[in-house]
C-alpha positions as CSV (number, residue, x, y, z in Angstrom):
1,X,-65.5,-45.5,-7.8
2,X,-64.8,-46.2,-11.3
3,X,-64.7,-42.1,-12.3
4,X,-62.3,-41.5,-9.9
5,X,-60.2,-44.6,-11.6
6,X,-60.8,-42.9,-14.7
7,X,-59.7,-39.7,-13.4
8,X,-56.6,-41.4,-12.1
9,X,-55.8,-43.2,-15.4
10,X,-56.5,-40.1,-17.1
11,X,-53.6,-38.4,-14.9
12,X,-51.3,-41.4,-15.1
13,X,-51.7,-41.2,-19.2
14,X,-50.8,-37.1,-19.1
15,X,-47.9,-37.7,-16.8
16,X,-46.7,-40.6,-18.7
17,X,-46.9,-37.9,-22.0
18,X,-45.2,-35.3,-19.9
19,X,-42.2,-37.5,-19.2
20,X,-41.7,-39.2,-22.7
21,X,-41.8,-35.5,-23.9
22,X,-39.3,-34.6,-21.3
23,X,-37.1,-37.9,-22.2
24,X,-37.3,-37.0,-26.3
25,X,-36.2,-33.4,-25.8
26,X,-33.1,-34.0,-24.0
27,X,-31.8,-36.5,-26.8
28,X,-28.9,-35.8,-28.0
29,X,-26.9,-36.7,-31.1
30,X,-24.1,-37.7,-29.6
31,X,-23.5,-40.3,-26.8
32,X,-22.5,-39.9,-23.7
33,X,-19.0,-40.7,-23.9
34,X,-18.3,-38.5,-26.7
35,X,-20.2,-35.2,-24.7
36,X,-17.8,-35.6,-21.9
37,X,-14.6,-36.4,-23.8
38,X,-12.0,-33.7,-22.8
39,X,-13.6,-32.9,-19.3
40,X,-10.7,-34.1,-17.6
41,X,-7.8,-32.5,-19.9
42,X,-5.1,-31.4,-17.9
43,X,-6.5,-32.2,-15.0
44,X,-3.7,-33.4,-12.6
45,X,-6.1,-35.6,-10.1
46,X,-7.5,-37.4,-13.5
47,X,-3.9,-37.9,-14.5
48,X,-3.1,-39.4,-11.5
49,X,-5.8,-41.6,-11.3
50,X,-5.2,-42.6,-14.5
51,X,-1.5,-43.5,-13.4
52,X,-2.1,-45.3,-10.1
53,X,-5.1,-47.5,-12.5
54,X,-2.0,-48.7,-15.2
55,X,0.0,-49.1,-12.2
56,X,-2.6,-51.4,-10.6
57,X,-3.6,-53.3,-14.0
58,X,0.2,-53.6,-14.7
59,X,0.9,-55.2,-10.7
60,X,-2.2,-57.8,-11.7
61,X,-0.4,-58.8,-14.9
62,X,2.9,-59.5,-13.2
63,X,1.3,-61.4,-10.3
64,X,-0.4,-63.4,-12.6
65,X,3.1,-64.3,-14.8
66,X,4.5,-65.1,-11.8
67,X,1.9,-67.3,-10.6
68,X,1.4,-69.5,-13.6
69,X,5.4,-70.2,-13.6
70,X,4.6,-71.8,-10.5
């Protein structure tokens, strides 16, 4: 029983170096944010969903003037 744990730890320890090796090779030097910036340009769905999302944040705004003159 305890060389078969041993083999499994032994397993578990290689896998766990497989992964971290895996995780440290697809670093990048750049964040996310700034690999994907421009993904959308001229899209017309993105610039409509960027329109209906000002149109909603700007509804919430004048709800909430007209609910603290009240």
């Amino acid at each position: 029983m305890p060389e078969q744990l041993e083999e499994r730890i032994a397993l578990l320890v290689a896998e766990v170096g497989r992964l971290k090796d895996k995780v440290e090779s697809n670093s990048f030097s750049k964040p996310w944010w700034e690999r994907i910036a421009g993904t959308f340009a001229d899209n017309p769905a993105y610039n409509e969903a960027m329109q209906l999302a000002r149109e909603y944040r700007e509804s919430l705004r004048l709800n909430s003037t007209e609910q603290s003159e009240d």
